[in-house]
N, C-alpha and C positions, 0 to 999 in steps of 0.2 A: 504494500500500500504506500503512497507518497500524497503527500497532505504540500501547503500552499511554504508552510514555516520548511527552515533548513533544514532543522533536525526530524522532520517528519520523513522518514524512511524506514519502512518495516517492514520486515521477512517473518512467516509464522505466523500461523492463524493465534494462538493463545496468546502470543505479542499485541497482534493487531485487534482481538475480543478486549483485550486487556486498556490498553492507550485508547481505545473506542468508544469504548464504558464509559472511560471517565471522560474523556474530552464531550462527551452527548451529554451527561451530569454535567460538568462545568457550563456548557452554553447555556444550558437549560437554567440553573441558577443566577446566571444572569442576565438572563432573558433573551438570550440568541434566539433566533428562528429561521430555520432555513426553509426558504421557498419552493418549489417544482419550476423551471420555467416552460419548454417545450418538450420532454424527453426524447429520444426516437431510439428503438429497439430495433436489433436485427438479429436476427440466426444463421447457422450454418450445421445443418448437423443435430452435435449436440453442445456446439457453444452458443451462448450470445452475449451481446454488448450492447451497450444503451450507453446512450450519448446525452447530455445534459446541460444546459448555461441556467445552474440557479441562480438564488439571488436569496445572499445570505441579511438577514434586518436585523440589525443593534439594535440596543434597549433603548437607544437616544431618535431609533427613529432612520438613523442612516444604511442605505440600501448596499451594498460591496455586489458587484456581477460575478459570480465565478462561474468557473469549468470542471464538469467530472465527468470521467469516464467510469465504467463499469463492466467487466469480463466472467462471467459466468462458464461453468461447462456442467453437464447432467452426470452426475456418480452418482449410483443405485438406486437411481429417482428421487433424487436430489440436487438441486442447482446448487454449486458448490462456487463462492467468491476464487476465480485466479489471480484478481488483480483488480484496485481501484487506483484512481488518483483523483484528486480534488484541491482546483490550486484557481488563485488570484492571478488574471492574466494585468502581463507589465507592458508597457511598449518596448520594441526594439530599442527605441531610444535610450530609455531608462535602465535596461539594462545592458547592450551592447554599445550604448554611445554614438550610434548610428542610425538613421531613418532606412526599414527597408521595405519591400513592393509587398504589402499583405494584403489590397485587395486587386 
């Protein structure tokens, strides 16, 4: 899993049950809430991924746009997480110092 913060990199489901837990408890105690915006689902098989631009709201009111991904595969009839990520999009700018062609 990879989250939006640095140190947000994690291997292992009981790692990422774990840092999950809590970080849904801390928002929640502060009154985080995260939005749905458009989702779109695909399959192949027996994986799928969904695609997602939520839109995470402070307690104060203020909206932040992010990006998650999501990777599923079917084990013993069960959709089983391979892989999230859910991160704050930056400009080129901001982070490489440079304007590039993004649309």
């Amino acid at each position: 899993g990879i989250g939006s913060d640095a140190e947000e990199w994690w291997e292992g489901r009981d790692l990422i049950v774990k840092i999950g837990g809590e970080q849904v408890a801390e928002m929640s105690a502060a009154g985080i809430k995260v939005l749905a915006g458009d989702p779109k689902v695909f399959s192949s098989g027996d994986v799928v991924w969904a695609l997602d631009r939520p839109t995470v709201k402070l307690s104060d009111g203020t909206e932040v746009s992010m990006r998650f991904t999501l990777i599923t595969r079917e084990q013993d009839g069960r959709s089983v997480i391979q892989h999230f990520h859910l991160s704050a999009g930056a400009s080129n700018e901001d982070v490489l110092g440079e304007q590039l062609t993004t649309q």
